[in-house]
C-alpha positions in Angstrom: 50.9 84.4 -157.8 49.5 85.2 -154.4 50.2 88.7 -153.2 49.1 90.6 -149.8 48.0 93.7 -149.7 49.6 96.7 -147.6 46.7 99.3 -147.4 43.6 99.3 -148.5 41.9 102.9 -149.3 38.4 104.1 -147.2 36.7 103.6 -150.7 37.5 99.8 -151.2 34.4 97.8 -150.5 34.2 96.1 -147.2 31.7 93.6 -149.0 32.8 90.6 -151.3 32.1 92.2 -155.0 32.8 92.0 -159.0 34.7 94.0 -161.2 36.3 94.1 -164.7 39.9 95.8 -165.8 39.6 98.9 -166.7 43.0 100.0 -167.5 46.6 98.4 -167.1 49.9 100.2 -166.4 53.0 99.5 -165.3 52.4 100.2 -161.9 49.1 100.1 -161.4 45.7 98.3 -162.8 42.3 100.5 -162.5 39.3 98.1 -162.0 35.6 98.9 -162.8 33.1 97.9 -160.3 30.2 96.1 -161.8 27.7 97.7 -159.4 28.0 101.4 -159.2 30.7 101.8 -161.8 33.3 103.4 -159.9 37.0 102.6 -160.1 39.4 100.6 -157.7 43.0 101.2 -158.3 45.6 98.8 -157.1 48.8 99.8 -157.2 52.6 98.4 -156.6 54.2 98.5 -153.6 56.2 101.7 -154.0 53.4 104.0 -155.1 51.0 106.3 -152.7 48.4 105.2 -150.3 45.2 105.9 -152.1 41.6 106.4 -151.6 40.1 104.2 -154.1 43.4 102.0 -153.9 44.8 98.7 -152.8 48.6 99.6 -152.2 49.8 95.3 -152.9 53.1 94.0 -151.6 54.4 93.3 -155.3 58.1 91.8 -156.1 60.5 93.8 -157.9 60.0 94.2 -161.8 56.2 93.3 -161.3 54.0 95.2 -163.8 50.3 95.3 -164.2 50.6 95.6 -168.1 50.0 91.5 -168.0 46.1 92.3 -167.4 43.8 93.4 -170.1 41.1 95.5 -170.4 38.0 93.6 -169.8 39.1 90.7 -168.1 37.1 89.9 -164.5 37.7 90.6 -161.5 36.3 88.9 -158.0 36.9 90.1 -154.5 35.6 87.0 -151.5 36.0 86.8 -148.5 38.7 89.5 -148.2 40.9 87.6 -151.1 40.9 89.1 -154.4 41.4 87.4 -157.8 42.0 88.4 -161.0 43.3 86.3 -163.8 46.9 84.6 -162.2 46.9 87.1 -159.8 45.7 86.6 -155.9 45.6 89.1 -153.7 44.8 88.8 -149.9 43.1 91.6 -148.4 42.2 90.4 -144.8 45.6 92.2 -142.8 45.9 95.4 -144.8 45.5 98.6 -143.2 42.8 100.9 -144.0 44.0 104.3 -145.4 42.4 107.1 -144.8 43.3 111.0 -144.1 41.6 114.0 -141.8 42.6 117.0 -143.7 40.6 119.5 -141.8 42.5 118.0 -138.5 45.6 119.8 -139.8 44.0 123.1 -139.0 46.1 125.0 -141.9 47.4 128.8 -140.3 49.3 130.3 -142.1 49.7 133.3 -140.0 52.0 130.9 -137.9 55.6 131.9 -138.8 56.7 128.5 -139.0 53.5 127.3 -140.6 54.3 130.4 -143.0 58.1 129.5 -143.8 57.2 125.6 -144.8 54.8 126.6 -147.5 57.2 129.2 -148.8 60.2 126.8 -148.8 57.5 124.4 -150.7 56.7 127.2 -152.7 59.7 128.4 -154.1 61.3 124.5 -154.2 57.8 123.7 -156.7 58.6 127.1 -158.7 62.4 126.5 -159.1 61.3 122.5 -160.1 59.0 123.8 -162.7 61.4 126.2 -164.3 64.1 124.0 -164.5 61.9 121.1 -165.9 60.0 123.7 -168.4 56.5 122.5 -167.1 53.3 124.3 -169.0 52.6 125.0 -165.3 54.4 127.2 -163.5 52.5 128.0 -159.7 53.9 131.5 -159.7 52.5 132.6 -163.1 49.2 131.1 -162.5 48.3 135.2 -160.7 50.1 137.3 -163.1 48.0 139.3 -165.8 46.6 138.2 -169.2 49.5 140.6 -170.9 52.0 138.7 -169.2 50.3 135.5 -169.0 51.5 132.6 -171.8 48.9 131.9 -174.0 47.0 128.3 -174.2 46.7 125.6 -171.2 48.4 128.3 -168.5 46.4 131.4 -169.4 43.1 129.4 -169.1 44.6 128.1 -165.6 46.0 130.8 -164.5 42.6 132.7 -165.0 40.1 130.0 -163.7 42.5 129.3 -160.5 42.3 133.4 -159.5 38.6 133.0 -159.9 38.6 130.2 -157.6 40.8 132.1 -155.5 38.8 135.0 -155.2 36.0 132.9 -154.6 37.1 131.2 -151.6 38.4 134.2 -149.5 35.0 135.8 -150.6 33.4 132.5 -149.7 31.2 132.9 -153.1 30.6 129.9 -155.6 27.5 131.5 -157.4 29.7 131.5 -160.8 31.1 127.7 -161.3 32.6 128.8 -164.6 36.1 128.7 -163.2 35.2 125.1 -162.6 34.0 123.9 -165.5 37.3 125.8 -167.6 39.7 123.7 -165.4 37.8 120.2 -165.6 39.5 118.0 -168.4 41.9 121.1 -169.5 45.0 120.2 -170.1 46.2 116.4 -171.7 47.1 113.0 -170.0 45.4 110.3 -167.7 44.6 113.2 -165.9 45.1 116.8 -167.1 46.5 119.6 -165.6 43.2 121.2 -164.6 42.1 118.5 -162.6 45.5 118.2 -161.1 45.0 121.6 -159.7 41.4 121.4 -158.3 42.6 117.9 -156.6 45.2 120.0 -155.1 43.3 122.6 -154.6 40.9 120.8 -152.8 43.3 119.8 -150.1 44.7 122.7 -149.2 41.0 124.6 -148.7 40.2 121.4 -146.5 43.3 121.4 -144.4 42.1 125.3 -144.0 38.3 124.8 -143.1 39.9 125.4 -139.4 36.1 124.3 -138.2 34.6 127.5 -139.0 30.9 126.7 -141.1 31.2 128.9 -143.7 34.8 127.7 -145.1 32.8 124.0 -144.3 30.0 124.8 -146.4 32.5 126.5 -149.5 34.7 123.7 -149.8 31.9 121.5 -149.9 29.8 123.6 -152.5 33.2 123.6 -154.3 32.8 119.9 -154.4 29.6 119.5 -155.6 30.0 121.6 -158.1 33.3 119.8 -159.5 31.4 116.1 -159.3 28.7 117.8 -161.6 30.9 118.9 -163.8 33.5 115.9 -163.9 31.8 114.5 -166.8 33.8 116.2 -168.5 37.2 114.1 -167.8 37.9 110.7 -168.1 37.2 107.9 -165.4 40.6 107.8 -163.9 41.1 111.5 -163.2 36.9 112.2 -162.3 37.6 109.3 -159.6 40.7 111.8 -158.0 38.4 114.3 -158.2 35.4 112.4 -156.7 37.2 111.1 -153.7 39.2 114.9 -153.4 35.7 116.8 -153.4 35.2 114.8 -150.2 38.3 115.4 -148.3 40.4 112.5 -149.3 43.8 112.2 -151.4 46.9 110.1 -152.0 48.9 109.8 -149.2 51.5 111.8 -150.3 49.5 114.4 -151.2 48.0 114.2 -147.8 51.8 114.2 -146.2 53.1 117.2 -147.7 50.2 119.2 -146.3 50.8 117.6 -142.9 54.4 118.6 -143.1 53.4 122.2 -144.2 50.8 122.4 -141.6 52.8 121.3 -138.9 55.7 123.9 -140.0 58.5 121.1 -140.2 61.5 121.6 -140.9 63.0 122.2 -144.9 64.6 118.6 -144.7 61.4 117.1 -144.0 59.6 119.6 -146.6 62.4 119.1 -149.3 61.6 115.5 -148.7 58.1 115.5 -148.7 57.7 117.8 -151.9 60.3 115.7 -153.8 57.8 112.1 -153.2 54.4 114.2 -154.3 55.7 115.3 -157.6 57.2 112.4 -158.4 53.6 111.2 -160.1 52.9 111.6 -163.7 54.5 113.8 -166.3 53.6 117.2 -164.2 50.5 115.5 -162.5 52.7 115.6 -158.8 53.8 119.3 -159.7 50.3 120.1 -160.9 48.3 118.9 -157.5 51.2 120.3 -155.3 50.5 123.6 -157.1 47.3 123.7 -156.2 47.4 122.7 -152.5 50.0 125.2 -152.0 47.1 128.0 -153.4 44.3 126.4 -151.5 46.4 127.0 -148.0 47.0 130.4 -149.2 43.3 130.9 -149.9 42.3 131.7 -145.8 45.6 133.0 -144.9 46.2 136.3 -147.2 44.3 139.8 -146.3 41.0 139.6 -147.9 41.5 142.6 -150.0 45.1 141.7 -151.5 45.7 142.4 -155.3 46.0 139.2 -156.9 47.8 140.7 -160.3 50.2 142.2 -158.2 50.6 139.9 -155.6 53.6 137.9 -154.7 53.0 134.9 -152.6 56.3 134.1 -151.6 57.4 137.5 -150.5 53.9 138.0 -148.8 55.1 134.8 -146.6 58.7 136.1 -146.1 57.4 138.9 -144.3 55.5 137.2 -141.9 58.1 135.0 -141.0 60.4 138.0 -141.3 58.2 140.1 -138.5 58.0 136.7 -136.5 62.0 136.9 -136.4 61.6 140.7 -135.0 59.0 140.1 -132.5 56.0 141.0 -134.0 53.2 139.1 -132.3 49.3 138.1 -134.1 47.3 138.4 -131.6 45.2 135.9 -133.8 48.1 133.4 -133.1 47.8 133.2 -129.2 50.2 132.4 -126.9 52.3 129.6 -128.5 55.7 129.6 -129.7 55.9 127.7 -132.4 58.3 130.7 -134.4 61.3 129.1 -132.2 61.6 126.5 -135.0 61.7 129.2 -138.0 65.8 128.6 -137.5 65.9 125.8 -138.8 64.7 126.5 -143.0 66.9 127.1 -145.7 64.9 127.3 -149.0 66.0 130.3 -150.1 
């Protein structure tokens, strides 16, 4: 069967190489590359654009559980073959985002209303499916905290938190608690720091010391991603430098550009689609990492409630009120149009 493929992620070799299978799903097969070790993904035709990925053009009812583990893998002159399977490379488009080109403000009202309709859209999704993680109890208190998975979360992520808007890594603990916690291909804990990840790099807003945290905070979480398995430590590899899955990468856009709650609703609904509560996990954390930069520095985090905290602002854009760290612009004009409520 000879296949093309759509996109091709920044992280696919541009160089012919080897590789064997190292897992098969239904959707997508993760190769091993012979030199350097790292994983390649490819994936069917309806999944994400990913870093490490080549997104192929596959028919319907196509399934990568035909490979097995082990088998070779060769990639020449831009065609690719593995067992039955060709796949040509040569007119694919490279896929790669520019988080920090987002510039993340959420003192911009309309900014401000699309993360709080992505907010409470993710919290009411969580509730309703009884995920282990639910974004808004990630900041409450031990007392009130549930034991296990989201008390350890919940207390590693306000570390992180804290850290950021302090712009202080010296204690990677919070790291380390969050890396491999949680079950599945790749756990909950990763899930957030992926997420997390983004949403401090849509942030950086080209200002050297939120440049030199994020990338700390990167360092820190490839040291410690030993402590996962390959597939997940490869979304936190190619995260801790700034790149994601597409839709990852276009729910932050929307957000970032304040769109409107069709295009949010929209957006939110494709990035949690992946996984068990992988998609709701990541989107958690992005949401927090665009909050890290855009709260006052000496908020309360027990007693803090994101959602209402961003209702106001959009609330005082409504009346008037002007930031005079916002400029001139009037982006508040589209605030009309959101209705998560």
């Amino acid at each position: 069967m000879v296949l093309k493929a759509i996109s091709i992620g920044y992280a696919i070799p541009r160089t012919d190489f080897d590789a064997t299978v190292h897992s098969a799903f239904k959707s997508a097969v993760n190769l091993c590359l012979t030199s350097g070790n790292k994983l390649l993904t490819l994936v069917a035709s309806s999944d994400a654009d990913l870093p490490q990925g080549i997104r192929v053009d596959t028919p319907n009812n196509f399934s990568f559980e035909i490979f097995q583990a082990g088998e070779q893998v060769t990639c020449r002159d831009d065609t690719l073959r593995l067992n039955s399977l060709t796949v040509t490379l040569r007119d694919a488009r490279r896929w790669k985002c520019d988080l920090p080109a987002l510039q993340a403000d959420l003192t911009n009202p309309a900014t401000a209303a699309a993360w709080k309709c992505a907010w409470r859209t993710l919290n009411k999704r969580q509730m309703l499916l009884s995920a282990e993680i639910i974004a808004e109890d990630l900041f409450r208190s031990d007392e009130t905290m549930r034991t296990g998975v989201p008390r350890k979360a919940g207390a590693a992520m306000q570390n992180l938190f804290e850290a950021a808007r302090q712009y202080d890594l010296a204690e990677t603990s919070p790291v380390r608690a969050l890396i491999g916690l949680g079950s599945g291909l790749t756990p909950s804990g990763d899930d957030l720091l992926v997420g997390y990840l983004t949403g401090l790099w849509c942030a950086v807003r080209n200002k050297s010391e939120r440049m030199k945290f994020v990338s700390n905070l990167g360092k820190a979480i490839i040291h410690h991603s030993q402590q996962t398995n390959d597939i997940s430590r490869a979304y936190l590899y190619h995260a801790s430098h700034g790149q994601v899955s597409s839709r990852l990468a276009n729910l932050a856009m929307a957000i970032c550009r304040g769109e409107d709650s069709d295009r949010i609703l929209t957006t939110i609904e494709s990035a949690v689609r992946v996984g068990h509560t992988s998609g709701m996990d990541a989107v958690t954390g992005l949401l927090i990492g665009l909050a890290a930069w855009g709260i006052p520095a000496d908020t309360n985090l027990t007693t803090f409630e994101f959602s209402k905290y961003f209702k106001k602002a959009v609330v005082n854009s409504r009346n008037g009120k002007h930031d005079p760290n916002r400029g001139n612009d009037d982006s508040g004009s589209a605030i009309h149009s959101y209705s998560c409520e």
